[in-house]
Phi, psi and omega in degrees: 000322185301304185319289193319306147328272195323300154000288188278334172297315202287325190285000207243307183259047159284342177314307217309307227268283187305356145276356165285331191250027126317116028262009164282153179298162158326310183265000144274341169289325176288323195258337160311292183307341164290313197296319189269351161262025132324274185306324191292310202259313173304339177259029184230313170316319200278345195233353156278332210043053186250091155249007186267024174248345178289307182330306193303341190322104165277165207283313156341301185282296167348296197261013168266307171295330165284333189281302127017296181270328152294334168300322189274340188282314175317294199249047128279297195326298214282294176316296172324309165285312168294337186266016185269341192256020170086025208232032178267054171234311164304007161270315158308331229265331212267352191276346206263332202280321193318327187283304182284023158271338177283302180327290209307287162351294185323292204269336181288332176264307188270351163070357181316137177270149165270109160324174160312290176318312172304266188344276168358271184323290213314272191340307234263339171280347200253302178270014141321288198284342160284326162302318174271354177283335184269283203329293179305320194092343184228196173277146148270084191294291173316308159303244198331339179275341175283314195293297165358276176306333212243297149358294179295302186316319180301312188293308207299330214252330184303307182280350171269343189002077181210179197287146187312296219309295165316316177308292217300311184284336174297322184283315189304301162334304158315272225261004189265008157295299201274351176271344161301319185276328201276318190306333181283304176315316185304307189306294160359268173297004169071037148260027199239139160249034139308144174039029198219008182221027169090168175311315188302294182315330166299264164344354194253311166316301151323289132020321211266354154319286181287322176297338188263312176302293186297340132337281183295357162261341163293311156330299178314297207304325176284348195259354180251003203244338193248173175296136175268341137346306194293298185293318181302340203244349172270346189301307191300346183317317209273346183268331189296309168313335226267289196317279214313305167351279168314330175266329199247308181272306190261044157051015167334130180285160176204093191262148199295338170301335209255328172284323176305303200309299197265348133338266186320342165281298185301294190316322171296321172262008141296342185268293186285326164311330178268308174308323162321271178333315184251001155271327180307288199319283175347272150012277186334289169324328200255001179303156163253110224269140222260155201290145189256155172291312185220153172286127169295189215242143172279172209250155190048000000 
């Protein structure tokens, strides 16, 4: 519980962190954070001393994990620009969306059926996003291209199965070319701030490594040791920290039209979450209990 909790508080306080690391843009903040949680994760492998899963590496896993990495890369950038660019409570709006883009996923790839309730959330969430599209004036695209991206990423990693740590270096690897040629061009044209704002601000970039690596490995330790139940109710801590940032510190409008929008998204994931829950139980229930050698004796 400690991992998993830490995990989403840190991913829960990233709004804090990527305005800091102004003036550089977004796709120069992107290509750092690829390169340098490259170097983060070969160093936490290398003090695990785990290298015997590349042998194991299939052409399959490779080429699933590349596809990965362009997805995961897609919505850190997409993550970056919004919250630098004043749009971190719609950023929350896209973490808040996710579980019903996997539902949806759930049937569209797997064929899985949707319950009442799941329809429900789906409908109640569907006229969320028309309540924030007249509210916003446009689609809320940043929400939805975050749910989207992360949503494919999740599904893409589901056919791929191997632990966050491994995983994390391969896809950084698959992008650290090209985030290595846009970061060399940036300098090239003298639009780059790397090493062009003091030592701190270089270290901060830097930084942005350990910050994307030390999550995702508190995660893996939770996810193999709690319940994934358990882990599905931890997923909201970080859009919820992420939202209160935006609303309480970097001062977001939020206009009442805009509270109706999200309301009605927390009802949907209150709906589909108390249903996740009473299909497990259910489940349980309907499990078959495997035969005893002997019945015990009652006590006294």
């Amino acid at each position: 519980m400690v991992f998993g909790f830490s995990a989403y508080l840190l991913w829960g306080l990233f709004p804090l962190y990527w305005p800091l690391l102004k003036p550089a843009g977004a796709t120069e903040i992107l290509a750092h954070r690829i390169m340098w949680s490259l170097v983060a994760v070969v160093a936490i492998l290398g003090v695990q001393r785990n290298w015997g899963w590349i042998r194991r590496l299939t052409g399959r896993q490779l080429g699933l994990l590349a596809l990965a990495a362009v997805v995961v890369s897609l919505n850190w950038g997409l993550y970056i620009y919004a919250v630098n660019s004043g749009h971190t409570i719609e950023a929350a709006l896209g973490y808040f969306i996710n579980p019903l883009i996997s539902v949806l996923f759930g049937v569209l790839v797997f064929g899985e059926r949707m319950r009442p309730w799941q329809w429900t959330a789906i409908g109640v969430g569907t006229v969320a996003v028309v309540v924030l599209t007249i509210d916003y004036g446009r689609l809320p695209w940043i929400a939805l291209g975050l749910a989207v991206s992360f949503g494919t990423y999740g599904l893409v990693k589901k056919f791929v199965s191997m632990p966050s740590a491994e995983s994390l270096a391969v896809e950084t690897a698959v992008m650290f070319v090209p985030a290595l040629v846009l970061a060399v061009t940036l300098q090239a044209q003298g639009t780059a701030e790397f090493g062009h704002n003091g030592t701190g601000h270089a270290v901060l970039l830097a930084g942005a490594g350990l910050v994307t690596a030390i999550p995702m490995m508190l995660f893996n330790a939770a996810a193999i040791r709690i319940p994934l139940s358990t882990i599905g109710m931890l997923q909201y801590m970080a859009p919820l920290l992420q939202f209160l940032i935006g609303l309480l510190i970097q001062h977001e409008e939020m206009p009442a039209s805009r509270w109706i929008g999200f309301v009605l998204v927390w009802t949907a994931l209150v709906m589909l979450t108390s249903d996740g829950l009473r299909e497990r139980h259910r489940s349980r229930r309907a499990a078959p209990v495997p035969p005893a050698d002997r019945v015990p004796e009652k006590a006294g």
